[in-house]
N, CA, C and O atoms as a Tripos MOL2 file, in Angstrom:
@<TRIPOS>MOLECULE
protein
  272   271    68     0     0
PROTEIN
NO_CHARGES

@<TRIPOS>ATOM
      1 N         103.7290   66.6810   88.9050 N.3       1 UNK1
      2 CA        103.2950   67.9950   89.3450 C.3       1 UNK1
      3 C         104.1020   69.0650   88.6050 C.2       1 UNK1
      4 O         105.3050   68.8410   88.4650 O.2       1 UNK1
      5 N         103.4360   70.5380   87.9690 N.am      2 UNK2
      6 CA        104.0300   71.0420   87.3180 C.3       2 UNK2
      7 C         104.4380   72.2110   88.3400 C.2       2 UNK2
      8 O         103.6260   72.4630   89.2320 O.2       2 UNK2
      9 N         105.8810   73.0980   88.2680 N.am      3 UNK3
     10 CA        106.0010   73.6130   89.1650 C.3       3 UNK3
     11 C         105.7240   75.2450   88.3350 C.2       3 UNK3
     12 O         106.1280   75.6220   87.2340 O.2       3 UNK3
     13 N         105.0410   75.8300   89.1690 N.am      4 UNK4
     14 CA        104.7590   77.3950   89.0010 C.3       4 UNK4
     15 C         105.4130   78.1810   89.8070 C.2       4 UNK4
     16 O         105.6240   78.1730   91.0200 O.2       4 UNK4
     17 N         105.9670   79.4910   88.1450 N.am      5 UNK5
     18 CA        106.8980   80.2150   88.5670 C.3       5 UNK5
     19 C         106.3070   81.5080   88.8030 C.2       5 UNK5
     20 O         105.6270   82.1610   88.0110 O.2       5 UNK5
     21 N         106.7430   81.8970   90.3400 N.am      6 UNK6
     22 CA        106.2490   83.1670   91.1680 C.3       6 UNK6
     23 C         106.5650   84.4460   89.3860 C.2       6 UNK6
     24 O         107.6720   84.5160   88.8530 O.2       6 UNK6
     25 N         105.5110   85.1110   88.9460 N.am      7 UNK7
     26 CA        105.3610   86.0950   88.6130 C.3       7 UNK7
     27 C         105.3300   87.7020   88.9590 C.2       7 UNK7
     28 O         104.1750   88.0290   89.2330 O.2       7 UNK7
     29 N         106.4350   89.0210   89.0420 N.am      8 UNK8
     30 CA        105.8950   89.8780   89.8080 C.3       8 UNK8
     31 C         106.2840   90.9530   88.6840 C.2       8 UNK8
     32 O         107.2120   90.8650   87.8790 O.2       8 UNK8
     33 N         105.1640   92.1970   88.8500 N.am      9 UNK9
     34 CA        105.2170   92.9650   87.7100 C.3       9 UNK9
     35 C         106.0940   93.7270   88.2060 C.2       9 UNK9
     36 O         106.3910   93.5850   89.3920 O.2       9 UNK9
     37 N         106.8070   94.8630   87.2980 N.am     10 UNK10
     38 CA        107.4080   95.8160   87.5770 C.3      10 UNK10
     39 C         106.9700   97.0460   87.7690 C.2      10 UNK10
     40 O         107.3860   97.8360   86.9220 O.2      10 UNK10
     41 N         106.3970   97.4160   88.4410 N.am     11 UNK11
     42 CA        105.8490   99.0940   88.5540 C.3      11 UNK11
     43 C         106.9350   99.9580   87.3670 C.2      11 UNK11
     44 O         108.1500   99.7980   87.2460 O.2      11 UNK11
     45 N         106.2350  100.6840   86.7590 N.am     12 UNK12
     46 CA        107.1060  101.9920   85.8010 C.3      12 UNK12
     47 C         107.5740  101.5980   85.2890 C.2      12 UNK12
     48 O         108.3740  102.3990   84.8040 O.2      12 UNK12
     49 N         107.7470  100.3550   84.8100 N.am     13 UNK13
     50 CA        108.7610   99.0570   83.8310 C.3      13 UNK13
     51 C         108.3480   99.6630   82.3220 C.2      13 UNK13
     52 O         107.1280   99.6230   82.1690 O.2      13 UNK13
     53 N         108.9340  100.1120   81.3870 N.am     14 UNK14
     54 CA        108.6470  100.4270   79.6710 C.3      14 UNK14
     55 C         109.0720   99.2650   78.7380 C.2      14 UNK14
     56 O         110.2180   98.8190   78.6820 O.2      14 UNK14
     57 N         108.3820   98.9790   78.2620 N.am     15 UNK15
     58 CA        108.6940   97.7840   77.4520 C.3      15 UNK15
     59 C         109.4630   98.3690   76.3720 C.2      15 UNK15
     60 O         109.1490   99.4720   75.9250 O.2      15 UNK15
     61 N         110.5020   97.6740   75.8920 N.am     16 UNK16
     62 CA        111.6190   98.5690   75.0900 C.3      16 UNK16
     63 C         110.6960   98.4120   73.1210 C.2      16 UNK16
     64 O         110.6390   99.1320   72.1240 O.2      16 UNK16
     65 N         110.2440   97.2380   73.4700 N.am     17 UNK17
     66 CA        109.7220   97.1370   71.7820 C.3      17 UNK17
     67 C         108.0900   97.7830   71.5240 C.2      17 UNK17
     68 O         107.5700   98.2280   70.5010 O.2      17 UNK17
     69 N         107.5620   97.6160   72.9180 N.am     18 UNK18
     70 CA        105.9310   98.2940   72.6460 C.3      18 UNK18
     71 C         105.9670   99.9440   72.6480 C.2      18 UNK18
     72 O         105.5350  100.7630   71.8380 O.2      18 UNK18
     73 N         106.6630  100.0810   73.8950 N.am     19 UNK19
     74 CA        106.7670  101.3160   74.9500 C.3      19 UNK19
     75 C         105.2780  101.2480   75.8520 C.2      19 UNK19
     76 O         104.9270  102.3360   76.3090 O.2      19 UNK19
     77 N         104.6120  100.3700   76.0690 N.am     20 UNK20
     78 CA        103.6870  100.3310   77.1550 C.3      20 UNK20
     79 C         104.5610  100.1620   78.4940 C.2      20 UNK20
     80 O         105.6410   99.6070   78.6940 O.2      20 UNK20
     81 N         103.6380  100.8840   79.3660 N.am     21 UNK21
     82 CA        103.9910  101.1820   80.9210 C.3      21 UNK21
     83 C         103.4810   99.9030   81.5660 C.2      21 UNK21
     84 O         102.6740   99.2760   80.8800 O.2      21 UNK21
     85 N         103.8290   99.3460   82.8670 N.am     22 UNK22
     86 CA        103.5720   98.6800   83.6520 C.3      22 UNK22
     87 C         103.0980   97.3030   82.8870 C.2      22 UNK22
     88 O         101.9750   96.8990   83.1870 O.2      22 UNK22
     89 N         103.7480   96.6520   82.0590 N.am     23 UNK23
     90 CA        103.0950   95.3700   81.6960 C.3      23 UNK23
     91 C         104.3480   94.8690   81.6120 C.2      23 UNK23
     92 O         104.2840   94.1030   80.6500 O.2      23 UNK23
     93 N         105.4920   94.8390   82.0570 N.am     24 UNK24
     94 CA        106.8180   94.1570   82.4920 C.3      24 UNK24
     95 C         106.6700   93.1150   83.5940 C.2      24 UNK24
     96 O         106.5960   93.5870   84.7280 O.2      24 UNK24
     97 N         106.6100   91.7170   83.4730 N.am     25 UNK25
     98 CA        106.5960   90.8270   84.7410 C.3      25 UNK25
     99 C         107.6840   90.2720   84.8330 C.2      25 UNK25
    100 O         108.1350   90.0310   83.7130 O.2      25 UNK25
    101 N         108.4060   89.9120   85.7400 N.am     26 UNK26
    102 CA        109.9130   89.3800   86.5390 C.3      26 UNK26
    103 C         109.8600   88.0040   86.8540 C.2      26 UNK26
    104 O         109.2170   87.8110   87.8860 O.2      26 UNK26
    105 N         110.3430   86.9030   86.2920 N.am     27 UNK27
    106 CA        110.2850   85.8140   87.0810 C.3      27 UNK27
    107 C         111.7310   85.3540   86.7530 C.2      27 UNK27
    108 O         112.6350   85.9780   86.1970 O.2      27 UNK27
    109 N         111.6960   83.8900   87.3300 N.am     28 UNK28
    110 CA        112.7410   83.3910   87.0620 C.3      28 UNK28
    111 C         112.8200   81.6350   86.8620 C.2      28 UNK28
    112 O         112.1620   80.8010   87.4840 O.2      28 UNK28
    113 N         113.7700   81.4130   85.8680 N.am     29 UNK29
    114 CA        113.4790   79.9390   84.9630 C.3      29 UNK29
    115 C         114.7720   79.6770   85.2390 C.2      29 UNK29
    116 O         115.6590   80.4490   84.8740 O.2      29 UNK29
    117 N         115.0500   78.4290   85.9900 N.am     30 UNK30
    118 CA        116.2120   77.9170   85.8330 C.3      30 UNK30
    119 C         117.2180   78.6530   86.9580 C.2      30 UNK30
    120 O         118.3720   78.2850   87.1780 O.2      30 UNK30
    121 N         116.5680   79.7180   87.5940 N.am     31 UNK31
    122 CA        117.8800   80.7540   88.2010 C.3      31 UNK31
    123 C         118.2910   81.8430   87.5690 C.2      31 UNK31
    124 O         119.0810   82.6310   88.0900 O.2      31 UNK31
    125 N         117.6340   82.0490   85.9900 N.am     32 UNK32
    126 CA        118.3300   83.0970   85.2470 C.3      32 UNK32
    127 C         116.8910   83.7710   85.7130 C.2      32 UNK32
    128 O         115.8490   83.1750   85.9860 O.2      32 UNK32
    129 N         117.2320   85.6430   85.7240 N.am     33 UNK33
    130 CA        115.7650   86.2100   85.7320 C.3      33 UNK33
    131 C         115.8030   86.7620   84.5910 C.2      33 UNK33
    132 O         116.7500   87.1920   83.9330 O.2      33 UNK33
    133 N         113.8730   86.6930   84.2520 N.am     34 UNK34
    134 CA        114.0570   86.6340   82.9830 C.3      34 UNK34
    135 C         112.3730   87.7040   83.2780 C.2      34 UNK34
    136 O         111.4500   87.5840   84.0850 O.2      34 UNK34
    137 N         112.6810   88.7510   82.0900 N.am     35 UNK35
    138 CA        111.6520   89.2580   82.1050 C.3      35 UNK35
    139 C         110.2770   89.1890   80.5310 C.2      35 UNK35
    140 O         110.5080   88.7370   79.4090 O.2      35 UNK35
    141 N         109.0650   89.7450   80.9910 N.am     36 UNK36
    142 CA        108.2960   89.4570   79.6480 C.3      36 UNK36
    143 C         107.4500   90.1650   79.9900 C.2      36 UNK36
    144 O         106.9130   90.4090   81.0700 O.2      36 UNK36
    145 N         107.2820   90.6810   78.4720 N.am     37 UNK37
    146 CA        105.9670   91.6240   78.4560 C.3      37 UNK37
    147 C         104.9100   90.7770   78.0230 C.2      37 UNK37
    148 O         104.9280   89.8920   77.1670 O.2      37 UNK37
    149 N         103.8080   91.2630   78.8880 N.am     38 UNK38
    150 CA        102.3790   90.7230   78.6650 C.3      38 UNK38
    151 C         101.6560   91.2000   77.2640 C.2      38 UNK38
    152 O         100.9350   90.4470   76.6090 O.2      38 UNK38
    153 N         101.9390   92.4950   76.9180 N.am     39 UNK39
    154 CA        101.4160   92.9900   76.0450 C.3      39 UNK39
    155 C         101.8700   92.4730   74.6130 C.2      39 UNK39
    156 O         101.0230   91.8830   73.9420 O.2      39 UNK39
    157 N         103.3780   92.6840   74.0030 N.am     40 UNK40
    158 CA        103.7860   91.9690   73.0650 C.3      40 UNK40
    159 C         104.4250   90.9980   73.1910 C.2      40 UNK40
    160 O         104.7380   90.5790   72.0770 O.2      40 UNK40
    161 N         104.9310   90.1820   74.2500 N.am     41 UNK41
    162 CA        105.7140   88.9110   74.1870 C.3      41 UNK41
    163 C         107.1060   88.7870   74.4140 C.2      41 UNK41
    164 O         107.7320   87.7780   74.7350 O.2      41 UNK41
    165 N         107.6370   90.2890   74.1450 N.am     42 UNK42
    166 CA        108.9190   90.6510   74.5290 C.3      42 UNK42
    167 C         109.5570   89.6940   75.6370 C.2      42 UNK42
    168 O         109.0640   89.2670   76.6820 O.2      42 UNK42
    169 N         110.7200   89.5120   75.1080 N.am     43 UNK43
    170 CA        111.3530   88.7990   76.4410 C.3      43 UNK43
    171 C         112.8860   88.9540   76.3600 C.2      43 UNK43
    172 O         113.5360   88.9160   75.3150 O.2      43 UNK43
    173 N         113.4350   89.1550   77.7570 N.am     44 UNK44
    174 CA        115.0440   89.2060   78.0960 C.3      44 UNK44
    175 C         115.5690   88.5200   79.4370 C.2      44 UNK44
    176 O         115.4410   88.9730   80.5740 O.2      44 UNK44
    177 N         116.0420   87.6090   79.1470 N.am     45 UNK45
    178 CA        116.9610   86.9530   80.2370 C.3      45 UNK45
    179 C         118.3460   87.5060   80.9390 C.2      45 UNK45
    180 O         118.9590   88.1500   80.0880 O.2      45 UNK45
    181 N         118.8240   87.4900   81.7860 N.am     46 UNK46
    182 CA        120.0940   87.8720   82.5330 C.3      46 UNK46
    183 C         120.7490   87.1420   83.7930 C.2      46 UNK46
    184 O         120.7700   87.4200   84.9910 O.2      46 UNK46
    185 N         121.3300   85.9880   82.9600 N.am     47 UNK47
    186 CA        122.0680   85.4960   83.7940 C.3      47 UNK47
    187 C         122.3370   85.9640   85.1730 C.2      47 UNK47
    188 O         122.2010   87.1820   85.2900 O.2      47 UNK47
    189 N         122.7800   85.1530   86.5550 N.am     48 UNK48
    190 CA        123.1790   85.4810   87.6920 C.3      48 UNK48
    191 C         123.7960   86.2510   88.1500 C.2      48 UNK48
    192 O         123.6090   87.1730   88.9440 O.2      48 UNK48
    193 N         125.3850   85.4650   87.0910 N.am     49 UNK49
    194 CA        126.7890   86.3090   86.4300 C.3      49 UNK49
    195 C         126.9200   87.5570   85.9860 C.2      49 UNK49
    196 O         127.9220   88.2570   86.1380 O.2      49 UNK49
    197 N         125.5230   87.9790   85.2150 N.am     50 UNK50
    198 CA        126.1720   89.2280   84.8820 C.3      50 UNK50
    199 C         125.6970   90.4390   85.5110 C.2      50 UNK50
    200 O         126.0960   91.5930   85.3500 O.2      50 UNK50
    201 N         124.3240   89.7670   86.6220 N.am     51 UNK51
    202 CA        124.0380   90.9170   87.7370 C.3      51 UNK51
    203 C         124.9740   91.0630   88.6050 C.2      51 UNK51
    204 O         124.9150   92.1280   89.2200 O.2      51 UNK51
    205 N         126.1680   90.0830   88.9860 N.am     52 UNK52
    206 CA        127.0550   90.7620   89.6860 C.3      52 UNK52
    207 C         128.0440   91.8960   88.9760 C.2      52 UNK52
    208 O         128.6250   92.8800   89.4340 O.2      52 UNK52
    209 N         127.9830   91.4150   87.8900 N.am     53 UNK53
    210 CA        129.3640   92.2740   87.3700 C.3      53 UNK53
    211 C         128.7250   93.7310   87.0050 C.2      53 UNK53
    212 O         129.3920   94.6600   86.5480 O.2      53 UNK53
    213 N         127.2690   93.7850   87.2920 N.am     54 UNK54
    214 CA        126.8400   95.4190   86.5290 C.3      54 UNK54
    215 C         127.1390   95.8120   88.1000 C.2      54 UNK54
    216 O         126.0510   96.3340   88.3460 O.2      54 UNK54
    217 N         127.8150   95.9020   89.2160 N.am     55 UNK55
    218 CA        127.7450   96.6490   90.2360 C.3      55 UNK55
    219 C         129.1250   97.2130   89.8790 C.2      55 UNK55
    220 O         130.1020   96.5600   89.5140 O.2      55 UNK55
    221 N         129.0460   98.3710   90.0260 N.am     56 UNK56
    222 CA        130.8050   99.3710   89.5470 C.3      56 UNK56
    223 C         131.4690   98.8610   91.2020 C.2      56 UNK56
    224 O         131.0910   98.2460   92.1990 O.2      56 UNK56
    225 N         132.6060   99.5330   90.7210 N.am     57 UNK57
    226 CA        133.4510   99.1490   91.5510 C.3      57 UNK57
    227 C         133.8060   99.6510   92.9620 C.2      57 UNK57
    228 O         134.5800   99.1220   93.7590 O.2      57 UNK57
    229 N         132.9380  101.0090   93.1430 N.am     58 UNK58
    230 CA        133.0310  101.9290   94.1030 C.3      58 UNK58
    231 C         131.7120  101.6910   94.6810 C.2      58 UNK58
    232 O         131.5200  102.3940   95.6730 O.2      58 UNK58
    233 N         130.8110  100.9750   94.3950 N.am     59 UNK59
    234 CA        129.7310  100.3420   94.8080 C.3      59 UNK59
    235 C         129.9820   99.3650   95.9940 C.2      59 UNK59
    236 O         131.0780   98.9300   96.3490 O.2      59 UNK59
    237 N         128.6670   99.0820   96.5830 N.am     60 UNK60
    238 CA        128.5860   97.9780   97.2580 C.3      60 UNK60
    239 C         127.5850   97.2570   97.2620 C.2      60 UNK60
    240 O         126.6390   97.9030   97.7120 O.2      60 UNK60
    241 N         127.2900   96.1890   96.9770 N.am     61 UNK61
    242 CA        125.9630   95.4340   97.1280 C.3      61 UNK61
    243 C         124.9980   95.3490   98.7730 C.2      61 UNK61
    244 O         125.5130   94.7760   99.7330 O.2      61 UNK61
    245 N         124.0070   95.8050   98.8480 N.am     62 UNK62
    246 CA        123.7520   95.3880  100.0590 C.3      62 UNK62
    247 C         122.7660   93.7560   99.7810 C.2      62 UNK62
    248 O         122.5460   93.1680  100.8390 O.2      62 UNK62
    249 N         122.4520   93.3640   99.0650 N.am     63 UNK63
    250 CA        122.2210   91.9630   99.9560 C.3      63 UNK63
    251 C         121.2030   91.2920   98.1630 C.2      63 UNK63
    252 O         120.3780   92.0170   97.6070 O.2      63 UNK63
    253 N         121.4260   90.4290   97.8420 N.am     64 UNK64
    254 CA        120.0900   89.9350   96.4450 C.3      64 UNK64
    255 C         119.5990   89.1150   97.3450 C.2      64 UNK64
    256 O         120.0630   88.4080   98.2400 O.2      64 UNK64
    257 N         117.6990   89.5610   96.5660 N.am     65 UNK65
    258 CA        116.7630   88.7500   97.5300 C.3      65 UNK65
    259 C         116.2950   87.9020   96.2310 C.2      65 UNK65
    260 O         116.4270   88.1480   95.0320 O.2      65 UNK65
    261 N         115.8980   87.1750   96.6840 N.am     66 UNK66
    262 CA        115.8820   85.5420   95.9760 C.3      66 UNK66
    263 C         114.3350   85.5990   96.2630 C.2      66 UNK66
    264 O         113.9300   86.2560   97.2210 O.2      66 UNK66
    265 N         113.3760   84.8450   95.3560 N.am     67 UNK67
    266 CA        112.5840   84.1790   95.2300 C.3      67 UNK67
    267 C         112.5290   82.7990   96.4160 C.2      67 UNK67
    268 O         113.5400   82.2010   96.7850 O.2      67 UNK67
    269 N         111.2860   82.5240   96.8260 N.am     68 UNK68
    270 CA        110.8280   81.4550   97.8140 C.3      68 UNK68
    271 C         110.4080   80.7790   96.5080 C.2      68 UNK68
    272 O         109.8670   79.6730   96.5320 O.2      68 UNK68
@<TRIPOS>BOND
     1     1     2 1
     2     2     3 1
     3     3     4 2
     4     3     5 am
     5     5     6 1
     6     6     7 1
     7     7     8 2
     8     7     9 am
     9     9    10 1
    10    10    11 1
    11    11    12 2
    12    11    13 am
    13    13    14 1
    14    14    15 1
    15    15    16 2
    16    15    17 am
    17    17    18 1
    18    18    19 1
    19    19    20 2
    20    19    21 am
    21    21    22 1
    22    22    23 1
    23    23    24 2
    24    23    25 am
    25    25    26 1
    26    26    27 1
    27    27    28 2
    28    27    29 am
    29    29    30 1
    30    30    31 1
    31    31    32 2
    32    31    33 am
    33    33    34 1
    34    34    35 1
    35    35    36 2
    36    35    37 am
    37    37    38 1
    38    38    39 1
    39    39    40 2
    40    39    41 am
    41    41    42 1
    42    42    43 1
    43    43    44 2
    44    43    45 am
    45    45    46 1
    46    46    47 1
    47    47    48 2
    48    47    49 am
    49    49    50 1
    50    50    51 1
    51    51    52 2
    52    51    53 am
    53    53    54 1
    54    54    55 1
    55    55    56 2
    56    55    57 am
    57    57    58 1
    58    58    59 1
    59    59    60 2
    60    59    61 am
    61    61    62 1
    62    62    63 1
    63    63    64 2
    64    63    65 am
    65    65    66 1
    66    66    67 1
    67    67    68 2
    68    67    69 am
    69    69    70 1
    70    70    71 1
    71    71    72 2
    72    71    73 am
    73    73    74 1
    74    74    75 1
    75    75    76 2
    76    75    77 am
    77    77    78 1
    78    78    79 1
    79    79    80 2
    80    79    81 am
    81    81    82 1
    82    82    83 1
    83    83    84 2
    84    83    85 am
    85    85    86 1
    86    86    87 1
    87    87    88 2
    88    87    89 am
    89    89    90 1
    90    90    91 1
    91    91    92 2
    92    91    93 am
    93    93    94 1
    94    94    95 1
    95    95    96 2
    96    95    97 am
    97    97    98 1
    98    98    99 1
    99    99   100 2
   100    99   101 am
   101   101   102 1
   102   102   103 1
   103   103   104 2
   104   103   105 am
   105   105   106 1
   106   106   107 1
   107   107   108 2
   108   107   109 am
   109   109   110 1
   110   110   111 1
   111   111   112 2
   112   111   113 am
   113   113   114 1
   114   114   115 1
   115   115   116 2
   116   115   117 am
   117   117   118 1
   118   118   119 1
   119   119   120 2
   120   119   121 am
   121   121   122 1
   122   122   123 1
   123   123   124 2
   124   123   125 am
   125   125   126 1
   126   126   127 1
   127   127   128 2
   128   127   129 am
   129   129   130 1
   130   130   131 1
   131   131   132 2
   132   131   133 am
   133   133   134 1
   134   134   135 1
   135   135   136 2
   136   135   137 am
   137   137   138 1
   138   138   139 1
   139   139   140 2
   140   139   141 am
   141   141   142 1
   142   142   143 1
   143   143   144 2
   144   143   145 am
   145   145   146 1
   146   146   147 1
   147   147   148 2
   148   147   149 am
   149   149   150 1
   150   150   151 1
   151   151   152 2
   152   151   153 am
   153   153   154 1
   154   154   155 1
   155   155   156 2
   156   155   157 am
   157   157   158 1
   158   158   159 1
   159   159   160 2
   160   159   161 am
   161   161   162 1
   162   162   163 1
   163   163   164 2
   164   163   165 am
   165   165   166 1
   166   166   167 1
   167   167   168 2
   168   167   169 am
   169   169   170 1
   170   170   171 1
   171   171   172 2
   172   171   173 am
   173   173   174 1
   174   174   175 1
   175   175   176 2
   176   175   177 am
   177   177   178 1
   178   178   179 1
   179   179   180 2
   180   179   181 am
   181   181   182 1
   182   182   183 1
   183   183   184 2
   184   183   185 am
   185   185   186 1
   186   186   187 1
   187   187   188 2
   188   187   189 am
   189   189   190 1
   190   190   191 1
   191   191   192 2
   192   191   193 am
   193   193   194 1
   194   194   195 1
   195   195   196 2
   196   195   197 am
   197   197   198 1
   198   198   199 1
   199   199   200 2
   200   199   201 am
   201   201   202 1
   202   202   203 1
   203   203   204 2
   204   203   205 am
   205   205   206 1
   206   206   207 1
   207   207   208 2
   208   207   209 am
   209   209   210 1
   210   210   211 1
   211   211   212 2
   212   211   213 am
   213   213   214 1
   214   214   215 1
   215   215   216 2
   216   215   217 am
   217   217   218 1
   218   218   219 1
   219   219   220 2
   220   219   221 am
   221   221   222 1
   222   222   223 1
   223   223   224 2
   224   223   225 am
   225   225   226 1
   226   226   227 1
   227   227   228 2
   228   227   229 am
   229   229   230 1
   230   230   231 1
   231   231   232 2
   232   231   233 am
   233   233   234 1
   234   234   235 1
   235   235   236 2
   236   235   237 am
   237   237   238 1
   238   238   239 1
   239   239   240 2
   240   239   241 am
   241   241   242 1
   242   242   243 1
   243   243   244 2
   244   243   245 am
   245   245   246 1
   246   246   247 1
   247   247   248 2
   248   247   249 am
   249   249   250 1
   250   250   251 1
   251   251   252 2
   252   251   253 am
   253   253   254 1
   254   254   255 1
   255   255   256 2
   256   255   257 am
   257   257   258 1
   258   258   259 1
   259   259   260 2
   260   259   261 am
   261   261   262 1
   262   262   263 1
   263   263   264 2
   264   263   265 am
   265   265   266 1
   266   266   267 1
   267   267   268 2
   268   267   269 am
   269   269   270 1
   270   270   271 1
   271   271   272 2
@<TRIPOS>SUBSTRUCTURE
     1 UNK1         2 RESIDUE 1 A UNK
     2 UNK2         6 RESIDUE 1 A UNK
     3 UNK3        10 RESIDUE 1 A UNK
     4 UNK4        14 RESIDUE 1 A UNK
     5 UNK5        18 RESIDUE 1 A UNK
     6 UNK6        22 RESIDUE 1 A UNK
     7 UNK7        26 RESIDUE 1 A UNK
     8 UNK8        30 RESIDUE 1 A UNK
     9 UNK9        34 RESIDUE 1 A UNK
    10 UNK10       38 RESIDUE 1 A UNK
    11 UNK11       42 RESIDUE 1 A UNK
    12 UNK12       46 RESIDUE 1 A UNK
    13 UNK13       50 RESIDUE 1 A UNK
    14 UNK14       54 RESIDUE 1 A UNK
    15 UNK15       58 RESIDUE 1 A UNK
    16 UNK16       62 RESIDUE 1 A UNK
    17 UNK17       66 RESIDUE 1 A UNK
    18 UNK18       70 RESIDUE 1 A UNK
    19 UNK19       74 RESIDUE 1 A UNK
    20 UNK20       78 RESIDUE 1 A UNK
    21 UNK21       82 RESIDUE 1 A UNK
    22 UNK22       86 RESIDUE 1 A UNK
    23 UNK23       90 RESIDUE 1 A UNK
    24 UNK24       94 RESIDUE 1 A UNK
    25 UNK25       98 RESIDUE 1 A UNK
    26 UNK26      102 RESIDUE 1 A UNK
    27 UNK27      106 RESIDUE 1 A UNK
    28 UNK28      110 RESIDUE 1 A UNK
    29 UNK29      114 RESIDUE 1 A UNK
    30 UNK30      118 RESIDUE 1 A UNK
    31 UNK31      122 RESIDUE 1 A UNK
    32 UNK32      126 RESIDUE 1 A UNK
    33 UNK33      130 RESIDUE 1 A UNK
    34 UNK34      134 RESIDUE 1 A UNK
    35 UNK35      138 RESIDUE 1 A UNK
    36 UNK36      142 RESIDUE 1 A UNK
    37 UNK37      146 RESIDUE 1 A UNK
    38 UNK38      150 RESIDUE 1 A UNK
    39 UNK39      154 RESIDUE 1 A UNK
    40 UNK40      158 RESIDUE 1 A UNK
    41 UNK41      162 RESIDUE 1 A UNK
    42 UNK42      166 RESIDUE 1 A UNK
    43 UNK43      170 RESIDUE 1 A UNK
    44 UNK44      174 RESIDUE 1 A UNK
    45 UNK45      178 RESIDUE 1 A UNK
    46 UNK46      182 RESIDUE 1 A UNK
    47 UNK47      186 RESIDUE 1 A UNK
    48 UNK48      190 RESIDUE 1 A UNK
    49 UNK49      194 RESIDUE 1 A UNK
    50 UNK50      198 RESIDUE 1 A UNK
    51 UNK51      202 RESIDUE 1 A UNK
    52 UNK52      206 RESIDUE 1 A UNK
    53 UNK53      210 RESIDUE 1 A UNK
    54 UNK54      214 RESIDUE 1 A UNK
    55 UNK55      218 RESIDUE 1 A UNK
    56 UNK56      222 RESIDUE 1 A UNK
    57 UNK57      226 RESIDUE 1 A UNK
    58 UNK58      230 RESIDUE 1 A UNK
    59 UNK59      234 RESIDUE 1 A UNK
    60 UNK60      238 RESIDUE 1 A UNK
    61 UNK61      242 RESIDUE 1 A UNK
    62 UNK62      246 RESIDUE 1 A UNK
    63 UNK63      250 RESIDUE 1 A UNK
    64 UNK64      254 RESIDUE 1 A UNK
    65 UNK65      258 RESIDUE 1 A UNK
    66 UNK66      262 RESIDUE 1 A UNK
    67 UNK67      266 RESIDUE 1 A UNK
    68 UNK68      270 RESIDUE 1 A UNK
């Protein structure tokens, strides 16, 4: 059985290499989230690790919601 990964677009998302609006989708492979544009293929991953460390220090996290 092949397992399928929940897809969700990004509202107002700009694709950095097209510049098209709203064709940014969010999933996640492995635990890393990883994003891709529909339009050109674009793609960027971001480790677990380094979404914690982009929170400054005077910050506080209120809570990461995880994928079912």
């Amino acid at each position: 059985m092949v397992e399928r990964k929940k897809r969700r677009f990004v509202a107002g998302a700009k694709c950095p290499t097209c510049n098209e609006i709203d064709v940014i989708q969010l999933f996640q492979v492995n635990g890393v989230e990883t994003i891709e544009c529909v339009s050109c293929g674009y793609t960027q991953a971001q480790a677990e690790g380094e979404v914690n460390t982009a929170t400054r220090d005077f910050e506080q996290m209120i809570g990461v919601f995880k994928q079912d």
